[in-house]
C-alpha positions in Angstrom: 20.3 125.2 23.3 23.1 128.0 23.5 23.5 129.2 19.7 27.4 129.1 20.2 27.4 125.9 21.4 28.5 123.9 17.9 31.0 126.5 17.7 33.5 125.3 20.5 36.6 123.2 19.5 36.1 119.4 19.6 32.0 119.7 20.7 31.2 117.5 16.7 33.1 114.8 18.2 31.3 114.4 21.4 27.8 115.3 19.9 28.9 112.1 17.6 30.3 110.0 20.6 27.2 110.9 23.0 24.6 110.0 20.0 25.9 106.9 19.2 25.5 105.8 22.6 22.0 107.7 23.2 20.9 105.4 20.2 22.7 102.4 22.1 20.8 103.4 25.5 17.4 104.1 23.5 17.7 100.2 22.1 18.4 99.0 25.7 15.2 100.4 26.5 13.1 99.2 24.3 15.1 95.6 25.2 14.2 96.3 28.1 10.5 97.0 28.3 9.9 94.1 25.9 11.6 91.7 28.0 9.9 92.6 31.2 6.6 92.9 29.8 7.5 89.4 28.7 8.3 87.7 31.8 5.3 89.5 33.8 3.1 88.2 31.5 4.6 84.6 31.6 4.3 85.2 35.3 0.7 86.3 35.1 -0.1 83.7 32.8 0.9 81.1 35.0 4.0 79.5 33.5 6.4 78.3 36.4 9.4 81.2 37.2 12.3 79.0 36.6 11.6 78.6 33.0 12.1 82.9 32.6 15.5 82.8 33.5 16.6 83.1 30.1 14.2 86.8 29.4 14.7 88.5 32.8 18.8 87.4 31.9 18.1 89.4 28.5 16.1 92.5 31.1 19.4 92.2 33.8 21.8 92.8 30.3 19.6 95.5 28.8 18.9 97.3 32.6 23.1 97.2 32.8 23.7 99.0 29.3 21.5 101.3 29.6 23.5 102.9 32.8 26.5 101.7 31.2 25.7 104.3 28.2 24.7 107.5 30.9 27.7 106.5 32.4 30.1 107.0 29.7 28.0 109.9 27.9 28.3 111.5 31.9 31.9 110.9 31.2 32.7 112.5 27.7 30.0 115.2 28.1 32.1 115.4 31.3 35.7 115.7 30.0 34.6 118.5 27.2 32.8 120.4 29.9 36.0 120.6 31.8 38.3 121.4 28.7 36.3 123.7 27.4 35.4 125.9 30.6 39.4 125.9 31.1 39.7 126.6 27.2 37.3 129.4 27.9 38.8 131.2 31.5 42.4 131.4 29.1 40.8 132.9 26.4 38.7 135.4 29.0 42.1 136.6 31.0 43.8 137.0 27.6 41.1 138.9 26.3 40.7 141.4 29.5 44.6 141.7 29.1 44.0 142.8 25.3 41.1 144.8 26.3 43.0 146.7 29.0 41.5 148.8 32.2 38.5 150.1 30.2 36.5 147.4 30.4 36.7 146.6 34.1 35.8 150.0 34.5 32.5 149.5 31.9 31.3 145.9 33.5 33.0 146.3 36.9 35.3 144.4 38.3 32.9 142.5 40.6 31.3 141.1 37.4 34.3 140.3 35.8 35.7 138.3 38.8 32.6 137.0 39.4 32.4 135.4 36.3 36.2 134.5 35.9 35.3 132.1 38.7 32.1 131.4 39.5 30.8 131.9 35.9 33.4 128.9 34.4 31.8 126.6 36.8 27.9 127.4 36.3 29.1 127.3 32.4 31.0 124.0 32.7 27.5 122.2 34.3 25.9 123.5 31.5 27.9 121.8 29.0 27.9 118.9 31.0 24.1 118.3 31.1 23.1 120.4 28.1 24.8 118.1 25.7 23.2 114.6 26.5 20.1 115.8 27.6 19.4 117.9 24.5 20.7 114.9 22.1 18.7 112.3 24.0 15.6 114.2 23.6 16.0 114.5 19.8 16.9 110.4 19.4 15.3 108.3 22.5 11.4 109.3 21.7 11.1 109.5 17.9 12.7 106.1 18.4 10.1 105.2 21.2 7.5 106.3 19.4 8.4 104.6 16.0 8.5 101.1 18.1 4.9 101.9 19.9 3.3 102.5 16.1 4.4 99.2 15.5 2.7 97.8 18.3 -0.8 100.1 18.9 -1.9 102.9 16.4 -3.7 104.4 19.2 -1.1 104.8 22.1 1.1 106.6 19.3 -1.4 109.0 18.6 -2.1 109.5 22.3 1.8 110.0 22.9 2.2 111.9 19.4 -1.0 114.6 20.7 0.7 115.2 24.0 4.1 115.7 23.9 3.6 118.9 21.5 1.2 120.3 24.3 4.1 119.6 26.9 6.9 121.4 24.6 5.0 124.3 24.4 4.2 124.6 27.8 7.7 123.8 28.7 8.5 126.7 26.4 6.4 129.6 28.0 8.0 128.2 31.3 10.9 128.6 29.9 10.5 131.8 29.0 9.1 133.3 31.7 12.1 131.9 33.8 14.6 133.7 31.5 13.6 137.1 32.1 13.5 136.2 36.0 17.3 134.4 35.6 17.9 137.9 33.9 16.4 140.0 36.3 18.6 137.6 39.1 21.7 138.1 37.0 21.6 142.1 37.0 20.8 142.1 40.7 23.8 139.8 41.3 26.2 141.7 39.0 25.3 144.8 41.2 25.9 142.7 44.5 28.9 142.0 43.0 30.0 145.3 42.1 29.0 147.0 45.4 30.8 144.3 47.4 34.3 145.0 45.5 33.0 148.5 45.2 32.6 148.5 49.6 35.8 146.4 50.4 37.8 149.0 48.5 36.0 152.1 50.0 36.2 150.4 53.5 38.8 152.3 54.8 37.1 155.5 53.6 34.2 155.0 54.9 35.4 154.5 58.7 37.9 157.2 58.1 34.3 159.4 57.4 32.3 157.4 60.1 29.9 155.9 57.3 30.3 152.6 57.5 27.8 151.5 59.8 24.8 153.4 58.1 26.8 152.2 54.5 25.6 148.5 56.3 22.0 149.9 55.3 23.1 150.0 51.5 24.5 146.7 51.0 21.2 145.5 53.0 19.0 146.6 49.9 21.6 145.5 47.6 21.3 141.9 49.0 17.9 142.1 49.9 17.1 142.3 46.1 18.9 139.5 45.2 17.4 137.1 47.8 14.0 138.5 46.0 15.1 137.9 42.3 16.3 134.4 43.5 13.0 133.8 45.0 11.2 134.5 42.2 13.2 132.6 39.6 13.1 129.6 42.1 8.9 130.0 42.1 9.5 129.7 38.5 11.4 126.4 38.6 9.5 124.9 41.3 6.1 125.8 39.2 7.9 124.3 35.7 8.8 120.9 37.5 4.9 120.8 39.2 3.9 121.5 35.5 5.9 119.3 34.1 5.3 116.0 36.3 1.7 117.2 35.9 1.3 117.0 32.4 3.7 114.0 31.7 1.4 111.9 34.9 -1.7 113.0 32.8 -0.5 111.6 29.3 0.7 108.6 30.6 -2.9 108.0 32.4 -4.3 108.5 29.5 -2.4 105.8 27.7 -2.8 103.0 30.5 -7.1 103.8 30.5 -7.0 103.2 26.7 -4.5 100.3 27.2 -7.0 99.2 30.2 -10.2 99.6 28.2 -8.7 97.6 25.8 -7.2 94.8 27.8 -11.0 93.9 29.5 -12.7 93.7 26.0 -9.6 91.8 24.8 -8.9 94.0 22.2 -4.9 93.6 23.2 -2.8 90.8 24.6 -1.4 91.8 28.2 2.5 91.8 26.4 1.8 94.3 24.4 -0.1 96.8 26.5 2.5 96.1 29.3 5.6 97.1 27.2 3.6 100.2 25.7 2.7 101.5 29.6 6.6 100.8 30.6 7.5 102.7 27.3 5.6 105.7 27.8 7.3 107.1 31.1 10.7 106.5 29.0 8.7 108.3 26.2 8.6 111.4 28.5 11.4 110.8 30.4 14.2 113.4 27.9 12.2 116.2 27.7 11.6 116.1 31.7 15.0 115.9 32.2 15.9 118.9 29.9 12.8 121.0 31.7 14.2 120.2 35.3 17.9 121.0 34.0 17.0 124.3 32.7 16.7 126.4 35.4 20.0 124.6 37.1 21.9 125.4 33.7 20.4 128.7 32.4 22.7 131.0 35.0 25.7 128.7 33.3 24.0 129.4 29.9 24.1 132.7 30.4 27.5 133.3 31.9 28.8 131.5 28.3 26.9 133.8 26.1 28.7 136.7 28.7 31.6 135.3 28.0 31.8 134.5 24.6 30.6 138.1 24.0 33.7 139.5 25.9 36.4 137.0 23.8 34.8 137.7 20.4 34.6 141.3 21.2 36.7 143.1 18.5 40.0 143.3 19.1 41.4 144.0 15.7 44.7 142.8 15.3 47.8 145.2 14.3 48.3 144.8 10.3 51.1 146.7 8.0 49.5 149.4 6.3 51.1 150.0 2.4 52.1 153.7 1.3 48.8 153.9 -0.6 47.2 153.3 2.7 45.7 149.6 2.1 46.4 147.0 4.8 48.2 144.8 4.3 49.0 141.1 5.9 48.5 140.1 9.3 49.8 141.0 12.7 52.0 137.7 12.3 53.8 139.5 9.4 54.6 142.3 11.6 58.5 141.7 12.7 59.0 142.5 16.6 62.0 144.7 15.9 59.5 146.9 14.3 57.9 147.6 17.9 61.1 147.9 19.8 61.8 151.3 21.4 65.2 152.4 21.2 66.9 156.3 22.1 66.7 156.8 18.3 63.3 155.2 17.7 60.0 157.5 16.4 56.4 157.1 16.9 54.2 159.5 14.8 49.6 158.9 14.6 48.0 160.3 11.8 45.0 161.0 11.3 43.8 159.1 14.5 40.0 158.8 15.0 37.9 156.1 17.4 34.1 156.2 17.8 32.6 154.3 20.6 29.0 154.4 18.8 27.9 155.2 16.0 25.5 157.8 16.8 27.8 159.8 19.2 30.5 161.9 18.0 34.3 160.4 18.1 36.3 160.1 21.2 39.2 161.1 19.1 39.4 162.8 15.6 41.8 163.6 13.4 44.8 162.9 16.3 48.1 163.8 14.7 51.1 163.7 17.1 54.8 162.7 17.0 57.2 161.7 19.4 61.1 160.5 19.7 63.0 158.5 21.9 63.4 159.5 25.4 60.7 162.0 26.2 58.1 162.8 28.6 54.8 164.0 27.6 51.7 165.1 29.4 48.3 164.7 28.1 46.1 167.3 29.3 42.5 168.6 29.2 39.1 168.5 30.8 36.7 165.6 31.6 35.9 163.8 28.2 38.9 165.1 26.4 39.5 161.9 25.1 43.3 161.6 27.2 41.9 158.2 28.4 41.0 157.0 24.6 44.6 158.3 23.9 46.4 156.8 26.4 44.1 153.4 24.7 45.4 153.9 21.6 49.0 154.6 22.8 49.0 151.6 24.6 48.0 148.9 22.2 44.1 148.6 24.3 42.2 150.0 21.8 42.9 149.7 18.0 41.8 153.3 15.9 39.1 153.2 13.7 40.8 155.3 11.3 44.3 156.9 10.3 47.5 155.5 10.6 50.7 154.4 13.0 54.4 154.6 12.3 56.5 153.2 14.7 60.4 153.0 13.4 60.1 154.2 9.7 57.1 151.3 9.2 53.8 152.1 8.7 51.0 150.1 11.5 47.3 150.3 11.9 47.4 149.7 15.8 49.8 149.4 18.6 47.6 146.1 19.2 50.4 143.7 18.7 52.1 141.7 21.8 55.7 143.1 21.4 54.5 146.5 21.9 52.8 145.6 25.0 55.7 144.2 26.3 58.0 147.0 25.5 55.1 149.5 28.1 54.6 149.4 31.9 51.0 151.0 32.7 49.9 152.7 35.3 46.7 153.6 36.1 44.8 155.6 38.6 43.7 152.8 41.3 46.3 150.3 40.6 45.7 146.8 42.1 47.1 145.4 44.6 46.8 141.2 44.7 46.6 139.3 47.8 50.1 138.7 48.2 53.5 139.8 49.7 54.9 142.8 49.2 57.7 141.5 46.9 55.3 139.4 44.9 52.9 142.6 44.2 56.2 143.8 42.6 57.2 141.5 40.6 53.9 141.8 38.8 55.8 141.7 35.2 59.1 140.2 36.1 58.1 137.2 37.8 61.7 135.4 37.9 63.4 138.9 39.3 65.7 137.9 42.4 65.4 139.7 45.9 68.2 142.0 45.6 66.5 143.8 42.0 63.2 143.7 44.5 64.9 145.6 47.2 66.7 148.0 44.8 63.3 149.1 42.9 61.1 149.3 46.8 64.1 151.6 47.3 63.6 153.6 44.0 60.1 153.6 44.6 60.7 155.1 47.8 59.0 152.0 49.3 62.0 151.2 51.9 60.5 152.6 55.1 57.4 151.1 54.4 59.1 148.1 54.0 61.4 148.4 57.2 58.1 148.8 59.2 56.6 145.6 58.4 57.0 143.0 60.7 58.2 140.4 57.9 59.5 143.0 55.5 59.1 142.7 51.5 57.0 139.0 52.5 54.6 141.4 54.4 51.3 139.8 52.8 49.6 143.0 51.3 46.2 143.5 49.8 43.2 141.1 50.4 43.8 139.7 53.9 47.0 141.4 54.2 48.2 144.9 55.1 46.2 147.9 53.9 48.5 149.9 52.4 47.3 153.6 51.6 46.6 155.7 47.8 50.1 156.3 47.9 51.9 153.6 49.0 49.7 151.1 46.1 50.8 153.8 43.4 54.5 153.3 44.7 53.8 149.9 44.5 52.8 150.2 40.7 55.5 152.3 40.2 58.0 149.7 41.7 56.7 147.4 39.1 57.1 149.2 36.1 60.5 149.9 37.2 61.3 146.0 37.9 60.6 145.3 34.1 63.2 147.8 32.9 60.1 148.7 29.8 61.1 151.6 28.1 57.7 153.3 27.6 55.3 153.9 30.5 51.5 155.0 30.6 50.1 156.3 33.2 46.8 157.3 33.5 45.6 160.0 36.0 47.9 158.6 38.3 47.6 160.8 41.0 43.3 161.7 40.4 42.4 160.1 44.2 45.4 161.3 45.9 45.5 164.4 48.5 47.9 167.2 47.4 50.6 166.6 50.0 50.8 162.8 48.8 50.4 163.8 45.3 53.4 166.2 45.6 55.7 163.2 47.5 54.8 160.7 44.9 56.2 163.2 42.4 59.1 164.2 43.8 59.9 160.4 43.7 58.1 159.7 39.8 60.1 162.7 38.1 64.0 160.8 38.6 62.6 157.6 37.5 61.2 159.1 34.2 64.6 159.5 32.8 65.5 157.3 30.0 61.9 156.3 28.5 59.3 157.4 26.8 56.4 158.4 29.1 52.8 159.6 28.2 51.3 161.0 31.7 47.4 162.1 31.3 46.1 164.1 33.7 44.5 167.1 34.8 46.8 168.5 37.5 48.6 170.8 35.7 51.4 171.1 38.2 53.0 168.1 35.8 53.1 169.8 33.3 56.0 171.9 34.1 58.2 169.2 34.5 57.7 167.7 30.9 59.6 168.3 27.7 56.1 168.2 25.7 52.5 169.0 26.6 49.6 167.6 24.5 46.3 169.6 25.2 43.3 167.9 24.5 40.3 169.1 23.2 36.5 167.6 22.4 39.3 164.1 20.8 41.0 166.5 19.1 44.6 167.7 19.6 44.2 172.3 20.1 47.8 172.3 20.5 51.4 170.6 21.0 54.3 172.3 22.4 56.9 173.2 25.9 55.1 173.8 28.7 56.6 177.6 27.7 55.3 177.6 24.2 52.1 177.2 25.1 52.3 179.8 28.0 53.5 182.3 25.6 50.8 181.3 22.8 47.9 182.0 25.2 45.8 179.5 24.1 44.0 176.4 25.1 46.6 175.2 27.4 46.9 178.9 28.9 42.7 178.8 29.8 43.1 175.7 31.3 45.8 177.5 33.6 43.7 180.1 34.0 40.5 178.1 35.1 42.2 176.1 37.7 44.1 179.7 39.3 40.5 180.8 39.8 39.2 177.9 41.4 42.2 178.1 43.8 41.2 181.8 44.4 
């Protein structure tokens, strides 16, 4: 059973609900067998078959309840399954929307669609059967058992002796099958991954004439799969064989010792018939929960993959006092605090994050400042730390170290909702839904009419693209729609942030994929629509850089130097090397 499992909202309830009527079902069974045995013994015994009406009336009730009880515990176990897995896909999109890009770029965006979608469903079924499968098997055969002592020492020491041996075994099954679902689960994220991975390099590749031998590529990446899901079905199919095999065996050996015992007299025909009808049922919950396994262990693991992603720390914004303590939570935090005005100031002290603990920090010791309108690049090789910066700035990632003020008050994080919604982000593949044109643009400003659409394409510099399509800005785009080019989505992106009137944009090697001509359009078209916000542009064109009142060179997560695009020319330092390096790969 999933370890996280008691920990989801309203689960005590159900677990209560379902093992009330387990205990209800496990009584109808024993009804059950008794009364049978009971009439097939009158039967046997010759007594005439009108005068069992009144017993196999008692078997009819007892046969109904019981599939009266799996029917209702199907239904609640059902009703939580689907509240939860819905519970479960909210939490996930809100917590990828904390997380920010960096995570889709860690797991891959395959994955994370993959288990969006498919994994809510696998992890629904899961909950569905886990729950009265797993409480059945710890009520209906201690119950079972209890009533067969009562009856014959000997059968319960039979059934006691062998269930333990079929646990086990059930066990090493059941771990053998885990590290083949795992094995299945990798190769599938990597199908996954190369599929979205192939669809977006598509174009690319036919543009390069690759993509027939690319065909080869995706081959192996499927052909492992099919092999990995071959194996772990060898598993299941052996587990089931096992576990029919063993369960067969036990019950045989009850019915030769109820046999032996039934010639020499030893036993009325009553008794031994309700202890052999009793000892299937005996059995019966821990075969279910073997045979379930393997169907629920993908959606077992796709909870535990999920659960890691929503409990994955996100720690929350949290006024920090002049001594430096925290204090409060995020709640306490007013939202005028985060609002960015032509007056408002944003200053990081003593900024540090650390992605592990053994490896040295992404940033360290980051002490900046910045002031209303004002457009700043962020600058430096591969592994700089502009990325982890551009985090911080935008509320993604919260420091593990120093201290934020925003507007006079003192912050550990730019984690909290209002700031988010005061930034636009850009980053350097933006994505483009399957939708129209107009719909991709009103990404954060849903309710915008068409007329504020139009007006931003045209900022954008969208409006011949536009004029060329057959149907316009209701041109379907993206998946199944028009292909637009590297350019055209950044526009797109661009068009967005500029629908949602946000004073602060982010944008994040914007232009890294983008062929110089194309780069150098874009930015003729960027530049007029910086005016008036706060913009933080990381790169490592330097060609930017001359068009922004203040450059940030980056250094190993530390900040070598702030300054004009002039100062730093003149100062000869780390900004000028960085000028220098990329004039001699030009020569």
């Amino acid at each position: 059973m999933d370890k996280n499992l008691l920990g989801y909202k309203g689960v005590k309830p159900v677990f209560l609900i379902v093992g009330f009527l387990t205990l209800v079902q496990s009584l109808s069974i024993l009804l059950l067998a008794k009364s049978l045995a009971e009439v097939v013994s009158a039967l046997f015994a010759g007594e005439p078959l009108e005068e069992q009406w009144a017993t196999s009336l008692l078997f009819l009730l007892a046969f109904l309840l019981r599939h009266i009880c799996a029917l209702l515990m199907s239904r609640v176990s059902y009703r939580f399954a689907e509240a939860t897995g819905s519970s479960m896909r909210r939490a996930m999109m809100d917590k990828l929307f904390q997380l920010g890009p960096r995570l889709a770029g860690d797991r891959g965006t395959g994955t994370l669609v993959t288990l969006v979608l498919e994994g809510v469903t696998k992890f629904r079924t899961y909950l569905e059967l886990i729950i009265p499968r797993m409480v059945g098997m710890s009520v209906t055969p201690f119950l079972l058992l209890f009533y067969v002592y009562t009856l014959d020492t000997a059968s319960g020491i039979i059934l006691t002796l062998t269930m333990p041996i079929i646990i086990v075994f059930m066990i090493l099954i059941g771990m053998t099958a885990r590290k083949q679902m795992d094995r299945q689960l990798k190769s599938y994220r990597t199908l996954s991954n190369h599929f979205v991975d192939s669809l977006r390099g598509l174009e690319t590749l036919k543009f390069l004439g690759r993509s027939r031998s690319h065909s080869e590529s995706i081959a192996l990446v499927s052909d492992r799969y099919r092999s990995a899901t071959m194996k772990t079905l060898r598993v299941a199919f052996l587990s089931s064989f096992a576990m029919d095999f063993f369960t067969m065996l036990s019950v045989a050996s009850v019915a030769v010792s109820l046999g032996l015992r039934l010639v020499n007299e030893q036993m009325t025909l009553v008794t031994g018939l309700t202890i052999l009808i009793l000892a299937p049922e005996y059995f019966l919950p821990v075969r279910l929960v073997g045979a379930d396994f393997h169907a629920t262990l993908d959606g077992k693991e796709a909870g535990e993959a999920m659960k890691s992603i929503i409990d994955r720390d996100t720690a929350q914004a949290v006024l920090v006092e002049p001594s430096g303590t925290e204090q409060g939570t995020a709640a306490s935090i007013p939202a005028s605090v985060f609002s960015w005005k032509p007056e408002s100031e944003l200053t990081l002290s003593d900024i540090g994050v650390k992605y592990e603990e053994e490896g040295g920090p992404s940033l360290d010791e980051v002490n900046l400042s910045f002031k209303g309108a004002c457009r700043i690049g962020i600058i430096g090789e591969s592994g700089a730390g502009k990325s982890t910066l551009v985090d911080v700035l935008g509320g993604f990632l919260h420091p593990d170290s120093g201290q934020i003020r925003i507007n006079g008050t003192a912050v550990s994080a730019l984690t909290d909702e209002a700031w988010r919604k005061q930034t636009s982000y850009i980053p350097q593949r933006p994505y483009i839904f399957s939708g129209s044109l107009a719909e991709n643009v009103r990404f954060y400003y849903p309710e915008a009419s068409d007329e504020e659409v139009a007006g931003v394409v045209a900022a954008a510099g969208l409006s011949k693209l536009a004029a060329a399509l057959p149907q316009g800005l209701a041109e379907p785009i993206g998946s199944g729609g028009r292909v637009l080019s590297g350019g055209q989505e950044q526009r797109v992106a661009l068009a967005r942030a500029l629908l949602s009137r946000r004073p602060i944009l982010l944008l994040d090697e914007p232009t890294a994929h983008l062929d110089i001509e194309t780069e150098y359009e874009l930015k003729e078209t960027m530049l007029p629509l910086f005016a008036g916000k706060l913009v933080f542009l990381a790169t490592h064109r330097l060609h930017w850089m001359t068009d922004m009142d203040l450059v940030v060179v980056m250094k190993q997560g530390r900040v070598a130097e702030v300054g004009t695009p002039q100062e730093l020319i003149a100062r000869k330092g780390a900004y000028y090397e960085l000028i220098q390096l990329q004039l001699e790969g030009i020569h």
